[in-house]
ZADO-1210 file (C-alpha; in nm, 4 decimals, padded with zeros to 6 digits):
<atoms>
<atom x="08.9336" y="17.6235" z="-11.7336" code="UNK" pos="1"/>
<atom x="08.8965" y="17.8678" z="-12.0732" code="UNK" pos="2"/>
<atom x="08.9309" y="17.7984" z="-12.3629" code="UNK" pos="3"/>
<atom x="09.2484" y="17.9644" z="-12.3752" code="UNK" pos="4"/>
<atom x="09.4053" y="17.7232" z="-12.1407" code="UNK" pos="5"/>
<atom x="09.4325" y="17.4647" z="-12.4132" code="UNK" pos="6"/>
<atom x="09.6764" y="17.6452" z="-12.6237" code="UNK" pos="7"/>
<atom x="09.9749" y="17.7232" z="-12.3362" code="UNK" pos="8"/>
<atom x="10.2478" y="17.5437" z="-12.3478" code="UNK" pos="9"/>
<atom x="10.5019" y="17.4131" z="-12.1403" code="UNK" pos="10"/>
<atom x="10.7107" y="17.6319" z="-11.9250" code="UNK" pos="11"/>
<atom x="11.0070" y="17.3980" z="-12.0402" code="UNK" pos="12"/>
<atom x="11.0129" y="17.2474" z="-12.3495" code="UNK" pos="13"/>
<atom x="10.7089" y="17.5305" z="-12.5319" code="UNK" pos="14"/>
<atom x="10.5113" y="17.1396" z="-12.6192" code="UNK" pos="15"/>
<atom x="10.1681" y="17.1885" z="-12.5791" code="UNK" pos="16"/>
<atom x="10.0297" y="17.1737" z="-12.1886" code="UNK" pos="17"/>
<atom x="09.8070" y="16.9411" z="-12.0452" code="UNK" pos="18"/>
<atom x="09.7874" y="17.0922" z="-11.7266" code="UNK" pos="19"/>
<atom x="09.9452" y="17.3464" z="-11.4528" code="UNK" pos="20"/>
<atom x="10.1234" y="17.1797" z="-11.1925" code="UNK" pos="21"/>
<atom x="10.1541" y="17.4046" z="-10.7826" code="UNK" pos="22"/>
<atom x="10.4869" y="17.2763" z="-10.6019" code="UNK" pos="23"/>
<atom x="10.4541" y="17.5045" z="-10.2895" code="UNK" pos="24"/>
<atom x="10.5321" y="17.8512" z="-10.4505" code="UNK" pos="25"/>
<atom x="10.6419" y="17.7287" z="-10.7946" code="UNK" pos="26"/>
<atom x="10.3476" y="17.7577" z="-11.0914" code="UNK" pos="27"/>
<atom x="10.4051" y="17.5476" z="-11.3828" code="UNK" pos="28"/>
<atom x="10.2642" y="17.4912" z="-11.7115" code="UNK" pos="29"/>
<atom x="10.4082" y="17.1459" z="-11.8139" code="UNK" pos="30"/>
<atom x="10.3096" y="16.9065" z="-12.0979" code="UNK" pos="31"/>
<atom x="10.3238" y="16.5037" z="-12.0463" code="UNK" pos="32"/>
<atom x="10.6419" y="16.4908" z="-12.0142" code="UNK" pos="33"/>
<atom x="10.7604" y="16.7100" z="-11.7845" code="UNK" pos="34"/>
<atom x="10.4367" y="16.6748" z="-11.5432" code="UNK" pos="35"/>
<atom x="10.4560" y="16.4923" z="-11.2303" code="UNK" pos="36"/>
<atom x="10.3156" y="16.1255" z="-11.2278" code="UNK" pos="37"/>
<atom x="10.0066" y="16.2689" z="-11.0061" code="UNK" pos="38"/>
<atom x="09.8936" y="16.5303" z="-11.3275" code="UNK" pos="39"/>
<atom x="09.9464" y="16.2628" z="-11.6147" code="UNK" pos="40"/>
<atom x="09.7233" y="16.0239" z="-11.4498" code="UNK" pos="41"/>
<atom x="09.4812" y="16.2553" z="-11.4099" code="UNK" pos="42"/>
<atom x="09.1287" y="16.2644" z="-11.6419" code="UNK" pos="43"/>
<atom x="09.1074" y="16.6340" z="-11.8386" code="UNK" pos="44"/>
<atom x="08.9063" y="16.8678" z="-11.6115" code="UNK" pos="45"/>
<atom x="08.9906" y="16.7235" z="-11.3279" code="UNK" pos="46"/>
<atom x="09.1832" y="16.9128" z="-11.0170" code="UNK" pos="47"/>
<atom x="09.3181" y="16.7664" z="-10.6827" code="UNK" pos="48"/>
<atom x="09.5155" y="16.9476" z="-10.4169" code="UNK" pos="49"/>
<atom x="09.7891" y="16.7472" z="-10.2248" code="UNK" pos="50"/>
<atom x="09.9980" y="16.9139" z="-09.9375" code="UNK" pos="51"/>
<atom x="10.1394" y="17.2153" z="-10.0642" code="UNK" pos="52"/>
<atom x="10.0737" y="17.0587" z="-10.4360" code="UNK" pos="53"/>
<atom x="09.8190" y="17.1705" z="-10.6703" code="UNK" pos="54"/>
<atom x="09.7348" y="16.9494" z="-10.9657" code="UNK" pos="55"/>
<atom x="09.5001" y="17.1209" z="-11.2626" code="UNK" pos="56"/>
<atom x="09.4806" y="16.8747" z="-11.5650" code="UNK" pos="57"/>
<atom x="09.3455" y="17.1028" z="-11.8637" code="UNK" pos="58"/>
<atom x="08.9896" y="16.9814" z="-12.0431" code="UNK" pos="59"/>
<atom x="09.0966" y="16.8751" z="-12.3840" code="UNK" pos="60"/>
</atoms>
């Protein structure tokens, strides 16, 4: 990821993201607390695809 990346925020609360979560067709931008269990336990940089399910966990 950019740069940029780290200074989105979350598509529901405008926190500060840590990463962009894929649920089939639905994008994401979500900060700790509204991420899925799956992103928060994720290490910064890191990516994983499950399913349908994207995971992108932002470098710090």
């Amino acid at each position: 990821m950019n740069s940029t990346a780290t200074n989105l925020r979350c598509d529901f609360c405008e926190k500060k993201a840590i990463g962009m979560q894929i649920l089939g067709c639905v994008t994401q931008n979500v900060c700790e607390d509204h991420a899925e269990d799956m992103l928060v336990a994720m290490k910064p940089g890191e990516r994983k695809d499950w399913g349908e399910c994207y995971f992108i966990r932002y470098a710090e």
